[in-house]
N, C-alpha and C positions, 0 to 999 in steps of 0.2 A: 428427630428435631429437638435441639435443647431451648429450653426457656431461659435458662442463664446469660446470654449473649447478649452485653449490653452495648448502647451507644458507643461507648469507649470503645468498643472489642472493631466495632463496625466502621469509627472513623478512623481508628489506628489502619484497618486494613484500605480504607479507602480514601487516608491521604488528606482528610480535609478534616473538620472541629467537629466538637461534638454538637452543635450550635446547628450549624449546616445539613448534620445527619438528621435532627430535629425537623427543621424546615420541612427536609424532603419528605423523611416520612409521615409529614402531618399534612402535606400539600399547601404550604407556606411558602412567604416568601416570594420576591423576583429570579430565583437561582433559573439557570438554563432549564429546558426540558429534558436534553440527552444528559446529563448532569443529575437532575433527579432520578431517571431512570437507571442509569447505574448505581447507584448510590441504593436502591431499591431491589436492584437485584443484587446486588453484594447482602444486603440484607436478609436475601429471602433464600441466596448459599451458606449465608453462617447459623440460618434459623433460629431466625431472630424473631420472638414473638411479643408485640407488645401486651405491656400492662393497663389492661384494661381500669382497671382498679386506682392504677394511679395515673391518669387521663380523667378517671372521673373524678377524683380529687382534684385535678386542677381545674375542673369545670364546673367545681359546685354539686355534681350529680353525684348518690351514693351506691346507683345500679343495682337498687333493690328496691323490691314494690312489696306491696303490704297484699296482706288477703284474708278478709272478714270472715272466721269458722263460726258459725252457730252455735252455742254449746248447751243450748235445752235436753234438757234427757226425755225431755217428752214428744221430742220431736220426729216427727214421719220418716218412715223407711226411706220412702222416695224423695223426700228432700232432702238426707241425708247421702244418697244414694246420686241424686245430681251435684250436692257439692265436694262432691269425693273427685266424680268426674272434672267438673270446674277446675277444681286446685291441680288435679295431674297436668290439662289443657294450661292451666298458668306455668306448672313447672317447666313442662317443657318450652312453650313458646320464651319462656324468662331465659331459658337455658341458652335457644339458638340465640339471644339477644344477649347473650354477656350477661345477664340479672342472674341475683340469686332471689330469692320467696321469705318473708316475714312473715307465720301467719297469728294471727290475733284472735282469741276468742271473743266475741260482740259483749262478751257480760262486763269486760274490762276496759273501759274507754280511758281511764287513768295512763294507761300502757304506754300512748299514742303520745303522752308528753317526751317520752324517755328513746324514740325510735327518728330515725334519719331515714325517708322514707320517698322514692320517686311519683310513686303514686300510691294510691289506696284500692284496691280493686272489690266490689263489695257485692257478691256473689244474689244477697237477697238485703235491702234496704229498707224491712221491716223490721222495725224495733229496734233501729242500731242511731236512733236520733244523737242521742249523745255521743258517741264515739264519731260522727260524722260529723258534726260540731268543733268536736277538737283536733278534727281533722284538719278543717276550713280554718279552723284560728291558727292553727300553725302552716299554712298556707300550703297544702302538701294535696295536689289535686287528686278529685275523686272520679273513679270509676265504677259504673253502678248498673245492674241488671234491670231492665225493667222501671226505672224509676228517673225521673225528671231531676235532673243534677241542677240545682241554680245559682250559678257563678259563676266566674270567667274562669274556672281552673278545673271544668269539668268535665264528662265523656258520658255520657246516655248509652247504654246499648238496646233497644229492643231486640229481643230474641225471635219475635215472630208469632207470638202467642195468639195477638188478635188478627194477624191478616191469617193465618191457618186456621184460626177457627172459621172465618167468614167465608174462607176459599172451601173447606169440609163443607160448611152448608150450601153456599151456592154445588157445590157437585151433587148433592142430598136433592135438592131443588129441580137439578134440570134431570132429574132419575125418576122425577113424580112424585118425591117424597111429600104428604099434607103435611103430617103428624110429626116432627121431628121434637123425642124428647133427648136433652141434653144432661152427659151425666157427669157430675164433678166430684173434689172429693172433701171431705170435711177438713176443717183446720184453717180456711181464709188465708191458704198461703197465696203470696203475690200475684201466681204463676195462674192459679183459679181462680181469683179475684177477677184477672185480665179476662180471660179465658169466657167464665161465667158471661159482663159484663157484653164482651161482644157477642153472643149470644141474642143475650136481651133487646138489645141494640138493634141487630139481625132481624128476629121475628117481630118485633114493634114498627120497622119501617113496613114491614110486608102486610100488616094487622093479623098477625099470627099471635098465637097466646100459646105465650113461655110454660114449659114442661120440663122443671128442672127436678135430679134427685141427688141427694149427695151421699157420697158412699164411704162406709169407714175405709183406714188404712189397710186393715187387713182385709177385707173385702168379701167380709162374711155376711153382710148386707145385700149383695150385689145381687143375687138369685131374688131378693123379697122386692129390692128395687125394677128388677127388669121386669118382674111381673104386671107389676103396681104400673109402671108409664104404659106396658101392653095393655092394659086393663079399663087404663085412661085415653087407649085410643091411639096410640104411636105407633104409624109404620116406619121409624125410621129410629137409628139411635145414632147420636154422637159420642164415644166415650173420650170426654176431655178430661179425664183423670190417668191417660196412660196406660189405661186398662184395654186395648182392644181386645189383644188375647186374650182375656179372661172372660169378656162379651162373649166375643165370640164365641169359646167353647161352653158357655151356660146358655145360650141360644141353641146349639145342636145338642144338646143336654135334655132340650125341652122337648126339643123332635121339631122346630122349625126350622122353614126352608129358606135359607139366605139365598138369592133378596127375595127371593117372592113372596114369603110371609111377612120377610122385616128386611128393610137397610140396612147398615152398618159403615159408620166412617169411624176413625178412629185419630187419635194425636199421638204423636209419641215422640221422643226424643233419644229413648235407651233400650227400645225393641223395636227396632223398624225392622230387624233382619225379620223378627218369630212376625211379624205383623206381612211383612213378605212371603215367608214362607206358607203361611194360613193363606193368603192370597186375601187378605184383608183391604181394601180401599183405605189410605191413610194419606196423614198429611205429616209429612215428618221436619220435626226444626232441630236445630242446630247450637241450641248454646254455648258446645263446648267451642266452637267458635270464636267467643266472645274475647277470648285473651288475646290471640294474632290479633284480634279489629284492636282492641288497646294501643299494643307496640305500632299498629300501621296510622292508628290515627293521631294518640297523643300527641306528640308532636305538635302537629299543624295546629290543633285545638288548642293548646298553650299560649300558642303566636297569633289566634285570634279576641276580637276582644267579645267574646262570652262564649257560652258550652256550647259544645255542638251533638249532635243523637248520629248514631249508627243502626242501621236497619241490618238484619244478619239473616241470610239465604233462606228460605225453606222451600219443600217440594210437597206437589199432590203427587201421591203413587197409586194410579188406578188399581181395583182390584176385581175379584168376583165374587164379594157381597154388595156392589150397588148394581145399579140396571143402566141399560145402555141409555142415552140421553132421550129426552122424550120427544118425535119431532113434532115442529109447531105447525101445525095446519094454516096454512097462507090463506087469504081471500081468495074466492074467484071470480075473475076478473067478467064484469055484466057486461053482456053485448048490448050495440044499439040496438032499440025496434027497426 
């Protein structure tokens, strides 16, 4: 297939202007049906491939979206380590979509003056106030993780963070867990922010008292912390830092017996396989997800008049650190005298 094959090549062979060849292959125009159709298949024997690039030129579009990189150097393996994922999940969805990827580091909102931009995609919407400002002034809609977009040019994704944690604890719940401590990790990134949050939220409607610990990045903590909630009383743990596997094998570390000595649910996003294979109880979401919801929603969301939010898939995957449900003892039913 050559890319060289222009209109000209194609209405020379097909008799008609290059005006007409246009028409057809934009689906324009009054021209016949059987008329377009030939004129399309002569097109699709000389391989003929348009110019995406220059269609988006005539439409104002420039087929390239932006992508907010973090550039702290103090910043956590695992947030690093999900927006590695994120940008690959943008590449390619940008790729099947004719886009190519801009990406910007968040310390540089200056930048954002000098870029022709379809949208903005903004992986973590902590700390990037300014660059998302000059986003909005130059009218260039934003897409954004976790975070309430407020304008009529914007995209909301939730990833799932709070109904995963809520659905882990209800599974925790109906296993007979009392005690459920909740383990997060230090840094107040977004994702634990939410995470934490519904937690709280969780055992305050039930009048359960919150048993929260947070655990460094490296996770050389995590032995002094699973102690310390055992200690305080917890037959249950949630590890909402991503960590299940590492719960897990400091739990058989200690010589307890999952579940019987302790529950185990866990959250994950970038080991659900090792969280399967340990046969771990998890709840697994989907961020990288979040770029296809973009290309599938922008659109519409543009042509409405304000932003709209996208909720994105998660799953509970049973496993054999929780206990089977607990069943609920019915009334029985009193006879007359």
């Amino acid at each position: 297939m050559s890319a060289s094959v222009t209109l000209k090549d194609i209405a020379r062979a097909a008799g008609v202007s290059t005006a007409a060849i246009s028409q057809a292959l934009n689906d324009r125009g009054s021209m016949r049906p059987e008329t377009r159709e030939r004129i399309k298949a002569i097109a699709a024997e000389l391989g003929y491939v348009p110019n995406r690039h220059a269609a988006a030129l005539r439409s104002g579009r420039t087929m390239t979206v932006g992508f907010v990189m973090g550039d702290d150097p103090d910043d956590d393996r695992r947030g690093e380590l999900q927006r590695a994922r994120k940008l690959t999940s943008l590449v390619r969805a940008s790729a099947a979509h004719g886009f190519t990827v801009t990406v910007l580091p968040d310390s540089t909102p200056d930048l954002i003056a000098g870029t022709t931009l379809d949208a903005l995609y903004v992986p973590d919407a902590r700390g990037n106030r300014e660059l998302l400002l000059a986003a909005i002034a130059r009218g260039i809609p934003i897409v954004a993780d976790d975070q309430f977009v407020d304008g009529s040019r914007g995209l909301s994704i939730r990833t799932g963070y709070d109904a995963a944690v809520r659905a882990g604890l209800d599974e925790l719940e109906r296993a007979g867990a009392r005690r459920i401590a909740f383990l997060t990790e230090d840094g107040g990134a977004p994702r634990d922010e939410i995470g934490r949050a519904a937690y709280e939220i969780w055992s305050s409607v039930r009048g359960r008292e919150p048993l929260v610990r947070a655990v460094d990045a490296s996770r050389r903590t995590l032995p002094r912390l699973i102690t310390d909630v055992l200690a305080a009383g917890a037959d249950a743990i949630f590890a909402g830092a991503e960590d299940g596997p590492d719960v897990y094998l400091q739990l058989e570390e200690m010589r307890l017996v999952i579940p019987r000595d302790v529950q185990l649910v866990a959250l994950c996003s970038t080991d659900c396989a090792v969280n399967r294979r340990l046969g771990v109880t998890h709840v697994c979401i989907r961020p990288d997800l979040a770029a296809q919801a973009m290309f599938d929603t922008l659109p519409g969301a543009l042509l409405d008049d304000g932003p709209r939010v996208v909720d994105l898939p998660w799953e509970l995957v049973p496993g054999s650190t929780t206990r089977p449900p607990m069943a609920v003892a019915l009334p029985q039913s009193v006879k007359a005298p």
